[in-house]
N, C-alpha and C positions, 0 to 999 in steps of 0.2 A: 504494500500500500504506500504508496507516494505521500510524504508530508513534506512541507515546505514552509518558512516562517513567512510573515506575512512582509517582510522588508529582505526577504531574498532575491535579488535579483537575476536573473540567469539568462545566459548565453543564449544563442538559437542552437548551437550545437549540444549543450547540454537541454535543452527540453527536448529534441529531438532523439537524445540517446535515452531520456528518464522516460518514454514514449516506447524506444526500441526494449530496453531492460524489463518493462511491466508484460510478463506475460499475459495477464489477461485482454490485454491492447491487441485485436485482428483486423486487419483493411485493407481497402485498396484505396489509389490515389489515383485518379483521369484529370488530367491537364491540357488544354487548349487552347493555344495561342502565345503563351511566354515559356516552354519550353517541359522539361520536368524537374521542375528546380525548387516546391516542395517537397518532393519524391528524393532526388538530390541528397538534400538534410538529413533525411534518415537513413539515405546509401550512406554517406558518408560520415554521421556519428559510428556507425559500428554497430553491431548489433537485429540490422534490421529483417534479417531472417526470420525474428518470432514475431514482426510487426505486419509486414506487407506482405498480405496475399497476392496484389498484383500491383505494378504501375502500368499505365498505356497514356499514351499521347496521341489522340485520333487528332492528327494536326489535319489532313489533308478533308477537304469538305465532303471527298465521295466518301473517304472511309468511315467517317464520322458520319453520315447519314444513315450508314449500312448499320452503326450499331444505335444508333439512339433516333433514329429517323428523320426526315427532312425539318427544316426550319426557317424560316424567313429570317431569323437574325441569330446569328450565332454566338454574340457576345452579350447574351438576354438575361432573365431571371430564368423563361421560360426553358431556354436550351439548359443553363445549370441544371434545376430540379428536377429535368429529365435523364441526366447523368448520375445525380445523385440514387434515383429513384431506380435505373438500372443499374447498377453497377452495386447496392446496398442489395437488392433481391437476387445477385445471381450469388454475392457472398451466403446471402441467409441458407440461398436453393440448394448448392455445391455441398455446405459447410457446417449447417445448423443441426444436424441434427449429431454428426460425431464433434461440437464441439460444446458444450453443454455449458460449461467454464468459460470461454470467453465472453467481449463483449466487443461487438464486432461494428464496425462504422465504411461510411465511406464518404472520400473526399474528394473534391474537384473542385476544378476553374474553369473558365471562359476567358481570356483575356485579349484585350487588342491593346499591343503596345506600339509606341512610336514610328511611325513609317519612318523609311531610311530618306524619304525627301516629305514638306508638307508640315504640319500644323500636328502640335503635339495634341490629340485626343484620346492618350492613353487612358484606359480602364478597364473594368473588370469586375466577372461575378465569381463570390468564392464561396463555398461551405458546407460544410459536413453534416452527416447524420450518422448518430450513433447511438449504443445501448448504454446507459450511465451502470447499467449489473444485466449480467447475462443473463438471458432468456426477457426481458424489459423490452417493451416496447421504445420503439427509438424515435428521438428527438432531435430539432435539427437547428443548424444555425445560418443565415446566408447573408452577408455582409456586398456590397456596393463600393467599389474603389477605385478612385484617381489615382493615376500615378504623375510626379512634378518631376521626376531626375530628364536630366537631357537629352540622355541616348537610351535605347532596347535594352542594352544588355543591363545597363543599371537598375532600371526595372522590371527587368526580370529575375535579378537578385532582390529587390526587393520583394515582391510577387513572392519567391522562398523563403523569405524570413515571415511572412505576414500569414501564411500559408500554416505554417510552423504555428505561430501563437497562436493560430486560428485551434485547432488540434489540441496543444496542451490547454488550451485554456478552455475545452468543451469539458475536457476530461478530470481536470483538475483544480479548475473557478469556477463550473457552473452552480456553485451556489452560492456566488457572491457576482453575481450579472453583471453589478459596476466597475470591481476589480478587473473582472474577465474582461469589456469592455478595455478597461486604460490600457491593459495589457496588448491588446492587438500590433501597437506600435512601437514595442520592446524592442530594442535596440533599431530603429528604424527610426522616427522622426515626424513632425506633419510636414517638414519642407519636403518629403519624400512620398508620401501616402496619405491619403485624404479618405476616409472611411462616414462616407455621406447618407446612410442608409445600413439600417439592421434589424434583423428580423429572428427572434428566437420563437420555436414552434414543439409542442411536442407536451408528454406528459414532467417532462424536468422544469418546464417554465409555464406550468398552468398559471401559476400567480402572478406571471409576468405581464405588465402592461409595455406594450413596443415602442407606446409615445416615448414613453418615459426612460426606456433605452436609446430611443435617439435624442430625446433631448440633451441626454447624459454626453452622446457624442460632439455635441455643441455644449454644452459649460464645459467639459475637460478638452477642447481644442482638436478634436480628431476629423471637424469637421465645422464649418463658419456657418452654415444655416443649414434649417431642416425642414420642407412645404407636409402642410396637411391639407388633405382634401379638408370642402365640408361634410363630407362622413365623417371625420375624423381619422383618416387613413395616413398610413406614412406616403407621400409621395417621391421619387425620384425625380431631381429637379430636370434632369435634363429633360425629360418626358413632361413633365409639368407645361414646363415655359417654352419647348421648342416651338420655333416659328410663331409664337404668338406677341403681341404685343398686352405691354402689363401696366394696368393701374394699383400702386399701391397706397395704401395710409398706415401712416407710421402711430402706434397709439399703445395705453396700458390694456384698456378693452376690459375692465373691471368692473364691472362689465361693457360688454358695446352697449352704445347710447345710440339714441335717437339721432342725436350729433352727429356720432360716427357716420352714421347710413348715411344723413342729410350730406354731408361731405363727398362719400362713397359716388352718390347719384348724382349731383349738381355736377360733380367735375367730371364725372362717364361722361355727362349729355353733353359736357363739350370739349372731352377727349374724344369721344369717338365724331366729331367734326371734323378732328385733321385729316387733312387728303391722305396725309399717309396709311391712316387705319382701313383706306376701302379694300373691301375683299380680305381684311385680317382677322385672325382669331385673335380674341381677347379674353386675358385672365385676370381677375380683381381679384386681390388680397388685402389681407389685413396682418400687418408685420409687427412684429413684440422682439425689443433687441431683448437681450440672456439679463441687463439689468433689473430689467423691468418688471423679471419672474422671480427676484430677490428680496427677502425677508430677514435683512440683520446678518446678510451674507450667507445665506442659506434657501435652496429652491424648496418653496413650497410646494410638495406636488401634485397636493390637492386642488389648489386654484390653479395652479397649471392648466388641471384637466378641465375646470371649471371656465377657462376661458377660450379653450379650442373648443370647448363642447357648446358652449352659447355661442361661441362666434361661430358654426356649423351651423345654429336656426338661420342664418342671413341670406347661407348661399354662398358665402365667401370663402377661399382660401385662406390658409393663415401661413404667413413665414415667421418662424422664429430662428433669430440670429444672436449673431454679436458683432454686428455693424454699428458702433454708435455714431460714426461720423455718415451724414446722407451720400459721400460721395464714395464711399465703398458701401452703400448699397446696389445703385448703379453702377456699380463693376461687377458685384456680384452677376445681374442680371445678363451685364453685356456676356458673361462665360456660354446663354443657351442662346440667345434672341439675338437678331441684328434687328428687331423690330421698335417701332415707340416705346418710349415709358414713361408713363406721368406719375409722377409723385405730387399725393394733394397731403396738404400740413395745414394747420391752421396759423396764425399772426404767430402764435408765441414762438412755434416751431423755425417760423421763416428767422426770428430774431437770433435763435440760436443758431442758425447757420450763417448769419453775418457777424457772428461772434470770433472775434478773429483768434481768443486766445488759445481755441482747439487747432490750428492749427500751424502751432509754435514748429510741429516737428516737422514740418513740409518746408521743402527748402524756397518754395516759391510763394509760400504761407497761404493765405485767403484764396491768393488769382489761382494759383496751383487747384486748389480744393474746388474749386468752381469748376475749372479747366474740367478735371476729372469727373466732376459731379453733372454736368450739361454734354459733353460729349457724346456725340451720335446720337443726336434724336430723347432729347434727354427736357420733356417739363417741367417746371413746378405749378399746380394748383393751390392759391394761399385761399382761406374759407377767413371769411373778417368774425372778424370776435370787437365786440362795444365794450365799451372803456369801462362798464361800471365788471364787466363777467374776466375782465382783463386782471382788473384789482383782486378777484377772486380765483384765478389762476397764482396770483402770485401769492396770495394767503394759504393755497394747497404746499406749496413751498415749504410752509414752517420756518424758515430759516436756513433750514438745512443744505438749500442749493444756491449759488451765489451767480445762477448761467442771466438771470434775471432779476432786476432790484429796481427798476423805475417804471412808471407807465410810460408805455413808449407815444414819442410827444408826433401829433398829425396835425394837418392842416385844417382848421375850420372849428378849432376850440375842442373845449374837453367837458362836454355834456356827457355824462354818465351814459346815454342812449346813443351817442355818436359812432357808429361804427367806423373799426379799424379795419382799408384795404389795406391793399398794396400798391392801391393809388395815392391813397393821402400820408401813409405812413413816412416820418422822415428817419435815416437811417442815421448814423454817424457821420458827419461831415467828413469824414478821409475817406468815406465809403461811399457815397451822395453819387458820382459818377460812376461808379462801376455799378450800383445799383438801377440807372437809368439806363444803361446801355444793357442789362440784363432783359430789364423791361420793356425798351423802346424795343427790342429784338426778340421777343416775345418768349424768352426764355422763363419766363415769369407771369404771369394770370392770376389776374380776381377769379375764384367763383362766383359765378352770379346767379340770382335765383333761389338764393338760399331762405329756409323758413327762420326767419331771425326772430321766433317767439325760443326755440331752441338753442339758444345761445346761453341761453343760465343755464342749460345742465351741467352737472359736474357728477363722475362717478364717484367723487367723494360723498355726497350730499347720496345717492341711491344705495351708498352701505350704510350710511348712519341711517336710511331710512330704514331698510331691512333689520339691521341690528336692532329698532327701536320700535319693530312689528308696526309699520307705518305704511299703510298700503300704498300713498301717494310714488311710491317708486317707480310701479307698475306701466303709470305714464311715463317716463321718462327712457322708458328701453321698447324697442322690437315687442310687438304683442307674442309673437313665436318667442320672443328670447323671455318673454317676462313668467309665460306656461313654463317653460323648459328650467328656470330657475327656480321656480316654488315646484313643480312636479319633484325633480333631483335636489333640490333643497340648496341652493349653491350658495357662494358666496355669505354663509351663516343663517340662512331665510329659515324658518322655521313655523311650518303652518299650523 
């Protein structure tokens, strides 16, 4: 029986010999497209005669059809689990019944690594299924991965060390999900391997919810955003956003408000205006950076769920990141889509992105940050917010945020009812020109058409109302979202 302290670290050549040494450990490994260089690791710790039933590498497409059948895309979820699926049933068919004692799994990849000329689009499906005790029904794991190194072969050593963790850490973390998790990248790196997606299945992780696995992949860095349908499903980004052009809103969504939606829909109706969006698919989301899911330094992961799960009554998408500057949002996006993107924010949001102190670390500072942030087809939708709901945004503050400290001063006086665009708004005088050329060049928009009776919501104001059994909340969200919160009891509601 394998033990290991919890601050052990270990080689890939030692997990793959603690793998080969465990007799009760039986498999095989099918690899395609980066070579057999999980397979590899355990030829070459020593040992792997009591480990590997088989290796093959169905590299060529006719041979690979003959055993696992035709496919429209070879580098899929769907071609994986069809390798997994044959290649775990002819172990069980061959082997299960003279081997009563082991516990027997099986491993593969799909992978397309860097063509030798062209645009690096390396990636890859990986993951096993295995028995956690012999005779046990078997449980499976399938992970989603980018590879960053610059040539094939680097990542296809990678691809064998990831391969590797993948394995010992079925066998040996799968009851500790998030350890197993960080471990993926043991001795590897995120400038190396990007694990954007993960899926555990099976009777070892009945308790496991998947959000909450890949959130994990986004707070500990193994991967910078994660899309949910509104089902609530994990989605692959590249499938998500290819070819489509994206509206997002950037928010806490603690819930979504009335606001939100009012946001959402005014700047659709005049995003999807641009000539560019004719004949496009379009995706709307609603994005929550990794701070925003923080409680004292710590993910809550019950409002977690609590807010993909009401943002799901809208219809929306949801991305969750750790993008807190807007202009590595929009790069994120440019990785799937050469299409539009409109980003709608409200006043307070637009103030923080002409805040120049965030981008101290940019050598080209503010213009840099813009540069990157408007690039290729790149809007912003600002939603006006009135001077009295503005003093009330900065009262949600407490003190505690310093990004905002004065009503920001427009033209035509400061009546409490006065709305704030991004026509009357005045920014910083060193900033006054670059913000008119942003605008005169239409990088910048009013929403217009907004229901400005909606302007005093605040989701702080609809949990003090819930906490205080005060039905008036009810109005202030999504009628789907307001069911959906007192049905599942969210956010503290208690009927």
């Amino acid at each position: 029986m394998h033990e290991t302290s919890k601050n052990e670290f270990l080689t890939t050549n030692r997990k793959a010999l603690t793998i080969n040494l465990d007799d009760s450990k039986y498999g095989t490994f099918a690899e395609i497209g980066a070579g057999q260089e999980t397979a590899r690791n355990f030829f070459q710790a020593g040992g792997a005669a009591g480990t590997v039933a088989k290796a093959i590498s169905a590299y060529d497409m006719t041979f690979s059809d003959e055993i696992y059948g035709k496919s429209k895309r070879y580098v899929s979820r769907e071609r994986l689990l069809t390798m997994l699926e044959t290649e775990y049933g002819l172990v069980e068919q061959r082997l299960g019944e003279s081997n009563q004692d082991r516990c027997f799994f099986s491993f593969a990849n799909t992978v397309k690594t860097k063509p030798y000329r062209g645009p690096n689009d390396a990636h890859g499906w990986i993951g096993i299924r295995f028995q956690s005790t012999p005779n046990a029904a078997p449980s499976s794991i399938v992970i989603h991965t980018r590879m960053w190194d610059d040539n094939n072969l680097d990542q296809q050593h990678a691809i064998g060390i990831l391969g590797t963790n993948l394995i010992y850490g079925a066998f040996y973390l799968r009851n500790e999900p998030e350890k197993m998790i960080e471990s993926l990248l043991d001795n590897l790196g995120p400038e190396r391997i990007e694990i954007d997606l993960i899926r555990l299945d099976g009777p070892e992780f009945e308790s496991i919810d998947n959000r909450i696995m890949n959130l994990h992949l986004v707070r500990k860095g193994l991967t910078q955003a994660v899309i949910f349908s509104p089902e609530g499903k994990v989605e692959l980004a590249a499938n998500a956003l290819y070819k489509k052009a994206v509206l997002v809103e950037r928010g806490s969504f603690r819930p979504v408000t009335k606001v939100n939606i009012d946001m959402l829909k005014c700047s659709g109706a005049q995003f999807i205006q641009e000539s560019a969006l004719e004949g496009k698919e379009l995706i709307v989301m609603a994005e929550i950076t990794m701070n925003n899911l923080q409680a004292s330094g710590q993910i809550d992961y019950d409002d977690f769920l609590a807010r993909i799960d009401s943002l799901g009554t809208t219809g929306n998408y949801t991305l969750i990141s750790n993008y807190f500057e807007f202009y590595r949002l929009s790069q994120y996006f440019r990785q799937y889509t050469k299409e539009v993107i409109g980003i709608a924010m409200g006043i307070n949001n637009l103030l923080e992105v002409f805040n120049e102190k965030y981008y101290a670390h940019l050598p080209g500072s503010i213009l840099e940050s813009f540069g990157r942030l408007l690039r290729n087809s790149v809007k912003l939708y600002i939603y006006p917010m009135k001077q009295a709901a503005y003093r009330r945004y900065l009262e949600t503050l407490n003190g505690e945020n310093d990004r905002s400290n004065a009503i920001p001063t427009v033209s035509g006086g400061i009546a409490d009812d006065l709305l704030i665009t991004c026509e009357n708004l005045k920014v910083d005088d060193r900033l006054v020109h670059l913000y008119q050329h942003l605008q005169k060049n239409g990088y910048i928009e009013s929403i217009r058409g907004i229901d400005e009776s909606l302007t005093e919501i605040f989701s702080r104001d609809i949990l003090e109302k819930i906490a205080q059994q005060d039905s008036g909340w009810e109005t202030m969200v999504p009628e789907k979202t307001a069911s959906f919160i007192k049905q599942n009891q969210l956010f503290g509601y208690k009927g």
